[in-house]
C-alpha positions, 0 to 999 in steps of 0.5 A: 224462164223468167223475163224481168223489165226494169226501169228507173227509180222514179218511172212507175210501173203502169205500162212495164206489164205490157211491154214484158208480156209483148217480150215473153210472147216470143218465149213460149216456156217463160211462166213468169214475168216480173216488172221493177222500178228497183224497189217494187217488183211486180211478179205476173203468172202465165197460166195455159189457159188463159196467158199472162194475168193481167194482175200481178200475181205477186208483189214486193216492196223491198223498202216496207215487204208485206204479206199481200199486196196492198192494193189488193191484198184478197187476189195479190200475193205479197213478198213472200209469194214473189220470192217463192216464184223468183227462187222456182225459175231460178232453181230449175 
């Protein structure tokens, strides 16, 4: 299961990870929320241990995707990550 928040072009993404964690706390099996403005995707990982990350685990600008995200490309993962993580809640 995945949960998805999005908002509007112009609203930014800083309080959406927040509001999705709160969403997810009720889906025990949801492994991934994303948040979305509707071209940055910001994809967050729940682990058993420790919850939701509170870093995005992935990220993907549809207008300029690159390999990890640039605001912290040693931790992030980039485009390819997010889809990867995308297409493994959809196929199950």
């Amino acid at each position: 299961m995945l949960i998805l928040e999005s908002k509007d072009f112009a609203t930014g993404l800083d309080y959406a990870p927040e509001q999705v964690r709160r969403y997810a706390q009720d889906f025990g099996s949801c492994r991934v929320v994303v948040v979305s403005n509707g071209y940055c995707y910001k994809a967050y990982l729940r682990s058993p241990e420790n919850g939701f990350s509170s870093n995005p685990s992935a990220y993907l600008n549809i207008m300029r995707p690159r390999d990890r995200y640039p605001l912290d490309p040693e931790n992030v993962g980039g485009a390819l990550d997010l889809l990867r993580w995308l297409l493994r809640q959809s196929l199950r």
